[in-house]
C-alpha positions as protocol buffer text, in pm:
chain_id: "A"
residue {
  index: 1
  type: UNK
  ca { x: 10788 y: 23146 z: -10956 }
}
residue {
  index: 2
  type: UNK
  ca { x: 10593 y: 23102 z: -11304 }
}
residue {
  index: 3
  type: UNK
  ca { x: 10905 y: 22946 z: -11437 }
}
residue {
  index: 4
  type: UNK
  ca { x: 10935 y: 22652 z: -11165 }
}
residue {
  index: 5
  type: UNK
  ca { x: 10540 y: 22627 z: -11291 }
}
residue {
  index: 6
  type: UNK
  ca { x: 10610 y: 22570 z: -11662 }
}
residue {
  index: 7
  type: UNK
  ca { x: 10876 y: 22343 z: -11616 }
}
residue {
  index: 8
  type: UNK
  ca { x: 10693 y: 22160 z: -11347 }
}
residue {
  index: 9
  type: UNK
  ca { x: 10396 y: 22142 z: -11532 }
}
residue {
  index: 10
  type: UNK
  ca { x: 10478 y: 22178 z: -11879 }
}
residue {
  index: 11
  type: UNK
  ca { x: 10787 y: 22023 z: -11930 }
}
residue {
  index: 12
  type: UNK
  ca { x: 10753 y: 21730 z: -11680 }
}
residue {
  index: 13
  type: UNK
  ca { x: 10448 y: 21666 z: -11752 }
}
residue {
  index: 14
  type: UNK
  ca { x: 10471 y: 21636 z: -12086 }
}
residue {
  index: 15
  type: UNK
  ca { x: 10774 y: 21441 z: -12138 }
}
residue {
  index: 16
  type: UNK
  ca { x: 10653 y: 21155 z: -11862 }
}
residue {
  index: 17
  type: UNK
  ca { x: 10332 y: 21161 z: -12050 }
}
residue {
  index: 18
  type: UNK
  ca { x: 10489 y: 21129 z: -12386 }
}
residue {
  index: 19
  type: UNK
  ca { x: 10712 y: 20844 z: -12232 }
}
residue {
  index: 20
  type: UNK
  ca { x: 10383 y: 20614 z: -12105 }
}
residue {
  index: 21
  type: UNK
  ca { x: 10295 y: 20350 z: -12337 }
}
residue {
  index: 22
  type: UNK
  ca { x: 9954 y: 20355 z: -12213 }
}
residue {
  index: 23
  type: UNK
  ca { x: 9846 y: 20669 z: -12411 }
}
residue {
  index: 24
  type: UNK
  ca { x: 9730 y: 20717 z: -12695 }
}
residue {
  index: 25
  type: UNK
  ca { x: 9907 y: 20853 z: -13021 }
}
residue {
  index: 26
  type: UNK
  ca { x: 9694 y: 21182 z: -13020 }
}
residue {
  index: 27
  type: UNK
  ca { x: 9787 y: 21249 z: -12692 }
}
residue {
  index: 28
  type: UNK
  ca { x: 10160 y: 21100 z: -12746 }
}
residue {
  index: 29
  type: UNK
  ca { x: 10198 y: 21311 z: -13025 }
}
residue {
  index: 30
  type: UNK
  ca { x: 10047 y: 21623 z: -12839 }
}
residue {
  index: 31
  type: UNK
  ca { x: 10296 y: 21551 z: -12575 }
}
residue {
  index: 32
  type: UNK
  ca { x: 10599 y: 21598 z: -12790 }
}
residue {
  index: 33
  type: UNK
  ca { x: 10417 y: 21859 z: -12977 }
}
residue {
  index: 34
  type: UNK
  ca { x: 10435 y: 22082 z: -12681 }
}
residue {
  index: 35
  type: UNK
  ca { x: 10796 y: 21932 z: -12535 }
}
residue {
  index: 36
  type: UNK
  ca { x: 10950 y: 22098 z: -12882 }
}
residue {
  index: 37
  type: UNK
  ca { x: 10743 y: 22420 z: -12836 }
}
residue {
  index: 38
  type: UNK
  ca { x: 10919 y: 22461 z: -12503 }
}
residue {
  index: 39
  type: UNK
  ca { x: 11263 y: 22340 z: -12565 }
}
residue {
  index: 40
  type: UNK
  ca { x: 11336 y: 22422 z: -12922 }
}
residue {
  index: 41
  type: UNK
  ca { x: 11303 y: 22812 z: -12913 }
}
residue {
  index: 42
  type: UNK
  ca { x: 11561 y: 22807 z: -12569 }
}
residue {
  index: 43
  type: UNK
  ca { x: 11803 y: 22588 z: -12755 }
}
residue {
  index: 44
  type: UNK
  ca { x: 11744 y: 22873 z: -13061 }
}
residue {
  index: 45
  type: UNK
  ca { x: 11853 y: 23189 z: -12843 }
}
residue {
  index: 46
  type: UNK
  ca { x: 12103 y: 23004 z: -12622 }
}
residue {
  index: 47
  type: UNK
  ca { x: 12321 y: 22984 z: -12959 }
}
residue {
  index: 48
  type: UNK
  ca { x: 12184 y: 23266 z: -13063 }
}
residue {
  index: 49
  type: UNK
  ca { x: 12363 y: 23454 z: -12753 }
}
residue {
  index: 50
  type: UNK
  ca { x: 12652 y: 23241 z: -12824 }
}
residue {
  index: 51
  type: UNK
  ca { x: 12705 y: 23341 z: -13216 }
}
residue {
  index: 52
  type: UNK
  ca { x: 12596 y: 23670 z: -13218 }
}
residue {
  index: 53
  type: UNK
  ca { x: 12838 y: 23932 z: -13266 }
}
residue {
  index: 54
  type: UNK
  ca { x: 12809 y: 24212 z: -12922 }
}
residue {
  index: 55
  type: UNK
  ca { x: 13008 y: 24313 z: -12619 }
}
residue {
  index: 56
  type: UNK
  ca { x: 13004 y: 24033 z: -12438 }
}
residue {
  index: 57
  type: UNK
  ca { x: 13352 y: 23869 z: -12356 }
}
residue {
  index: 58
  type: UNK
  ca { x: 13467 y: 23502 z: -12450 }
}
residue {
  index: 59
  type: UNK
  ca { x: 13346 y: 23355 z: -12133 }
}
residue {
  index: 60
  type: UNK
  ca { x: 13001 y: 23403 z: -12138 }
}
residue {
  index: 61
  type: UNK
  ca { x: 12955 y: 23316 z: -12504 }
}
residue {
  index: 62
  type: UNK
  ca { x: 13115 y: 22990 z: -12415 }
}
residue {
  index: 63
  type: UNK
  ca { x: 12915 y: 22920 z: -12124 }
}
residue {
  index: 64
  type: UNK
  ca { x: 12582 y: 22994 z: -12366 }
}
residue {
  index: 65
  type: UNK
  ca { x: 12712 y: 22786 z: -12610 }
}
residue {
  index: 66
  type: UNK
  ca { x: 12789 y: 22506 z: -12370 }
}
residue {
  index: 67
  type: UNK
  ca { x: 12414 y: 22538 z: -12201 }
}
residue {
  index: 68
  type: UNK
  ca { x: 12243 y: 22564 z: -12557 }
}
residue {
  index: 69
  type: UNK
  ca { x: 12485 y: 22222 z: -12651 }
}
residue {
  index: 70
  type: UNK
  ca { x: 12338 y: 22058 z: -12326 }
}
residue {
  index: 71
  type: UNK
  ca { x: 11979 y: 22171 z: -12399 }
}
residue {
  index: 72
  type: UNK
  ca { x: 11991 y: 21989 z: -12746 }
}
residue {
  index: 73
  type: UNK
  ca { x: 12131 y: 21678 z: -12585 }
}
residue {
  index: 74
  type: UNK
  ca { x: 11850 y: 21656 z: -12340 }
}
residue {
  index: 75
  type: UNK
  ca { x: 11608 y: 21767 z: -12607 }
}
residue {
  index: 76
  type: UNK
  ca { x: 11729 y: 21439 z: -12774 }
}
residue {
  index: 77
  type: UNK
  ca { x: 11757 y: 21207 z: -12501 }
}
residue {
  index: 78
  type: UNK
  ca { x: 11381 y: 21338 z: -12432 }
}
residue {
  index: 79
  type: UNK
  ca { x: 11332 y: 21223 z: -12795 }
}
residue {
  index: 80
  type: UNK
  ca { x: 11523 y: 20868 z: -12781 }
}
residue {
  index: 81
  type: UNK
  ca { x: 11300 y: 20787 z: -12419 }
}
residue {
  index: 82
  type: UNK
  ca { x: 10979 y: 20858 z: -12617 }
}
residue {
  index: 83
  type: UNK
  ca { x: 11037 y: 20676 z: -12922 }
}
residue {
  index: 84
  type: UNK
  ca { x: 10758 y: 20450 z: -12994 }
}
residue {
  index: 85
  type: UNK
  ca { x: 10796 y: 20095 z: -13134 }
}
residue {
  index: 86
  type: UNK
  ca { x: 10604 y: 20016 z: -13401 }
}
residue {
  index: 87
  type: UNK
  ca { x: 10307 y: 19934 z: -13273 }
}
residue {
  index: 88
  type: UNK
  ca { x: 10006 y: 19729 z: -13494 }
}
residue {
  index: 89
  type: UNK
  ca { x: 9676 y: 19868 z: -13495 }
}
residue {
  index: 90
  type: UNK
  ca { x: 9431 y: 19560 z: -13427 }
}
């Protein structure tokens, strides 16, 4: 339940409102700000699972290294659909 909340909230919200070229850079920057904050500590312990030594077989540290691989590629795809041209300050 919470989690369908935060990524509802949090996550979409963020990244459409870091993708609008109608805001401002504060709140474009704030946007991303809190898009990394999210994503960047799940990509961390996905490999983490993945490269850690423990008892867990070859399987599931391939399928945790394959989700953590296709959390940084959305992470940057997020990033590349933000990008702001350089805009000129009147």
């Amino acid at each position: 339940m919470w989690l369908k909340i935060v990524r509802d909230l949090l996550l979409h919200g963020t990244t459409d409102g870091a993708d609008l070229e109608r805001v401002s850079w504060r709140t474009w920057r704030l946007c991303l700000l809190i898009t990394s904050a999210l994503l960047l500590p799940v990509i961390v312990c996905l490999f983490l699972a993945a490269f850690l030594p423990g008892d867990r077989s070859l399987l599931r540290r391939a399928g945790f290294l394959f989700l953590g691989l296709g959390a940084v590629f959305r992470y940057l795809e997020i990033l590349k659909s933000a990008k702001r041209n350089g805009e000129k300050k009147p």
